[in-house]
Backbone as CSV, one residue per row, in Angstrom:
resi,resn,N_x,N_y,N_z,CA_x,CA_y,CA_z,C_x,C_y,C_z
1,UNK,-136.427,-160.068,138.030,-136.327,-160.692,139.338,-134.857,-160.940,139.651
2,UNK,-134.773,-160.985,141.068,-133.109,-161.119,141.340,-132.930,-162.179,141.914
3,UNK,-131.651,-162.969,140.856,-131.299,-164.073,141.586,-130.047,-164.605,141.796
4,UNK,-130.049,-165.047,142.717,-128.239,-165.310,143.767,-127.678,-166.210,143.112
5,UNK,-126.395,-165.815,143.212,-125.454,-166.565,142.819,-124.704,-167.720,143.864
6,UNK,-125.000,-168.988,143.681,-124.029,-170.258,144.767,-122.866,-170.490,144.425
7,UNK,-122.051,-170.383,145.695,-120.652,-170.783,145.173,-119.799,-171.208,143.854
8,UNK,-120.730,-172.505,143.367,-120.668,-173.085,142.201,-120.449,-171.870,140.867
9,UNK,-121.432,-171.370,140.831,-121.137,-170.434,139.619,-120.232,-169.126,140.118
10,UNK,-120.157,-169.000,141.240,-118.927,-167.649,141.444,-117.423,-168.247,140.899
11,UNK,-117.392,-169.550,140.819,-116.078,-170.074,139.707,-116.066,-169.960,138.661
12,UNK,-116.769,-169.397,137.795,-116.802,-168.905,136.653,-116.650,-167.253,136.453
13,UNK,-116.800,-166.884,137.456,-116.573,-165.399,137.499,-115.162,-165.072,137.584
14,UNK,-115.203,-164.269,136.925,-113.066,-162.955,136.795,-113.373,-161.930,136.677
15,UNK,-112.085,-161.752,136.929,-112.257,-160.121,136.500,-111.953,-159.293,137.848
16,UNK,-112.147,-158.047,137.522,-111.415,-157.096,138.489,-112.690,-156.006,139.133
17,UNK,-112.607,-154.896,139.877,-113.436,-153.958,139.781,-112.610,-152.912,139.077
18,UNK,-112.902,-151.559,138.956,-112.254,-150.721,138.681,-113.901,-149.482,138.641
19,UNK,-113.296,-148.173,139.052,-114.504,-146.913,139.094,-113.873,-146.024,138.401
20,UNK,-114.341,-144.828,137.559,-114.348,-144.242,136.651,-114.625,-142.812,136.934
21,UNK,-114.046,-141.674,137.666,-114.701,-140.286,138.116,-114.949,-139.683,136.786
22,UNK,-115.931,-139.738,136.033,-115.884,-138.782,134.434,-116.451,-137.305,135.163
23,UNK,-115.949,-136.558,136.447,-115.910,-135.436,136.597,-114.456,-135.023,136.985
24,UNK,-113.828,-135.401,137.625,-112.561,-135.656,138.029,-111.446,-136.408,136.742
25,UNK,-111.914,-137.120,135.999,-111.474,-137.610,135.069,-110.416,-138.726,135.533
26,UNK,-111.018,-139.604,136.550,-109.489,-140.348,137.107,-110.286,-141.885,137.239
27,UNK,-109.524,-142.676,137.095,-109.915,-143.979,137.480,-109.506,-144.985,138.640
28,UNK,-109.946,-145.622,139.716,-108.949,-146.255,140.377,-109.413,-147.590,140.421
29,UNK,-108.576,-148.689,141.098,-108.985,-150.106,140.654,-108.506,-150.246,142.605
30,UNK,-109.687,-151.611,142.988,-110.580,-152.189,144.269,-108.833,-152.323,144.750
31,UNK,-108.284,-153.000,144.651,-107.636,-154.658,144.698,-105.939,-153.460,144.995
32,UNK,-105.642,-152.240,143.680,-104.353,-151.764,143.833,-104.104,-150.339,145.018
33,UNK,-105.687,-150.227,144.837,-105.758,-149.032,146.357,-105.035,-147.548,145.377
34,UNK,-105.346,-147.898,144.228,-104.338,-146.389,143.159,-105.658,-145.236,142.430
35,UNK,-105.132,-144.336,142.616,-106.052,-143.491,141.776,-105.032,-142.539,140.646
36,UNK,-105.453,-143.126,139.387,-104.722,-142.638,138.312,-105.444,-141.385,137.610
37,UNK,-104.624,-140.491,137.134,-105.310,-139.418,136.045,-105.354,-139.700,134.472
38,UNK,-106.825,-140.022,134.451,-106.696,-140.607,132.911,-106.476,-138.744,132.003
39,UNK,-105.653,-139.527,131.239,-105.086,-138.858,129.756,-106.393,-138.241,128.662
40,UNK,-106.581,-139.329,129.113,-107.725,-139.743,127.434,-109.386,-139.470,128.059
41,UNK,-110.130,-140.228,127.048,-111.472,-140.164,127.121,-111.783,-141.323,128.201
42,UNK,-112.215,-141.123,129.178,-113.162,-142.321,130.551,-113.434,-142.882,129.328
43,UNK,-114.278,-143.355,128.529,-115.489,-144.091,127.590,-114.336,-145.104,126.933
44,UNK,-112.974,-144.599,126.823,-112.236,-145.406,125.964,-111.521,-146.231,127.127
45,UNK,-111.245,-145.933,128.392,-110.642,-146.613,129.143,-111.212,-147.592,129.549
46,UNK,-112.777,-147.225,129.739,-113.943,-148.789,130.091,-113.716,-149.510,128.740
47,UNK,-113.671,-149.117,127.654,-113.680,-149.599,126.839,-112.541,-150.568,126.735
48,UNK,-111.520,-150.442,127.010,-110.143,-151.368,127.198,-110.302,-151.904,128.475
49,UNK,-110.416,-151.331,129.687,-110.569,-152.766,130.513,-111.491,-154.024,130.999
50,UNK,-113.117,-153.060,130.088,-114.173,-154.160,129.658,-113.805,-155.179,128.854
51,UNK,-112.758,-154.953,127.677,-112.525,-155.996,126.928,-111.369,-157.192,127.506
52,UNK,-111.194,-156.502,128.316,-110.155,-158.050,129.612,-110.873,-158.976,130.767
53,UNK,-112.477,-158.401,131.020,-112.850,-159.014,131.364,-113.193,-160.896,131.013
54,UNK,-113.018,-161.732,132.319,-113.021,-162.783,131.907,-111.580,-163.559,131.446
55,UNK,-111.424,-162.366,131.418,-109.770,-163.238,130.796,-108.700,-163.691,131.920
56,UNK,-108.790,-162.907,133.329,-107.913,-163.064,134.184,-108.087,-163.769,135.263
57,UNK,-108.058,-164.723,135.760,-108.350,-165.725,136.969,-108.458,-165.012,138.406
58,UNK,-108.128,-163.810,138.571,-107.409,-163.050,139.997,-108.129,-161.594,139.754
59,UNK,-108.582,-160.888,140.875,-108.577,-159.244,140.913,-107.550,-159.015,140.339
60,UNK,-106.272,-159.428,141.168,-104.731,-158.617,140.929,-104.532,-158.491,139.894
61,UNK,-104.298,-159.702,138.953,-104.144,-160.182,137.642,-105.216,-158.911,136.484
62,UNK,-106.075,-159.258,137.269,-106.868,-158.231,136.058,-106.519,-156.487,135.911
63,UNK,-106.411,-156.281,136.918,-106.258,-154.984,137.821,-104.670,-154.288,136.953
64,UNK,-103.808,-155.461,137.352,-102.576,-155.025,136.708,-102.645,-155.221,135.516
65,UNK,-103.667,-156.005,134.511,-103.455,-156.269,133.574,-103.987,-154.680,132.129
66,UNK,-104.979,-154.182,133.223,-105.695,-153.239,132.925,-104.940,-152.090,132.684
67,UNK,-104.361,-151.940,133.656,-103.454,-151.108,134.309,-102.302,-150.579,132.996
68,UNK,-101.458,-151.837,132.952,-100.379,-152.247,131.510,-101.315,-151.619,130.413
69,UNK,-102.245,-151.837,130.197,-102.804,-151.348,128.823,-103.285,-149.852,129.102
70,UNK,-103.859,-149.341,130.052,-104.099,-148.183,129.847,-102.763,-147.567,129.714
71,UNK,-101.795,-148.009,130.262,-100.086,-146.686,129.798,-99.943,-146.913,128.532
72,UNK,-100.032,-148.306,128.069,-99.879,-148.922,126.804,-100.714,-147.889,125.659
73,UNK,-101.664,-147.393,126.035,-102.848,-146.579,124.696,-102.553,-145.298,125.262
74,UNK,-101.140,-144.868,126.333,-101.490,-143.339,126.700,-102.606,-142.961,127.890
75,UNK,-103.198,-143.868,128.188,-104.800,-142.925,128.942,-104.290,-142.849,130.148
76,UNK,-103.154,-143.566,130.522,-102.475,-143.131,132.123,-101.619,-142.940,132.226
C-alpha cells in the first residue's frame, strides 16, 4: 500500500537524484543539469553514490559530492 509522506518526515530526507544510461553508458545528476561519460562500470558508480546517500543536507551538496568521487575512482 502507498503511503505519503508530511512535511514532518521530508526533514529527514537527503540526498540527491542522479540517472544512469547503462546503454549510453553516461550518468547525469537533477540539481547540476551535466551529463558525464562514465569510464567504468554504471553498477560501480550507483554503487559510490548510493553509499553518500543521507549524508548530505542539500541536492547540491550531494550532487557535487558524488560527482568528487566518481573522478576520484576514475569513472568520470
Amino acid at each position: 500500500m502507498r503511503e505519503e509522506l508530511n512535511i514532518e518526515e521530508l526533514t529527514g530526507v537527503s540526498g540527491g537524484k542522479y540517472v544512469i544510461n547503462g546503454n549510453t553508458n553516461q550518468i547525469a545528476f537533477r540539481e547540476n543539469r551535466v551529463v558525464y561519460k562514465l569510464k567504468g562500470s554504471p553498477y560501480r558508480a550507483m554503487e559510490l553514490c548510493d553509499s553518500l546517500i543521507g549524508v548530505y543536507p542539500s541536492e547540491k551538496e550531494y550532487n557535487d559530492a558524488c560527482i568528487a568521487l566518481l573522478k576520484q575512482n576514475g569513472i568520470i
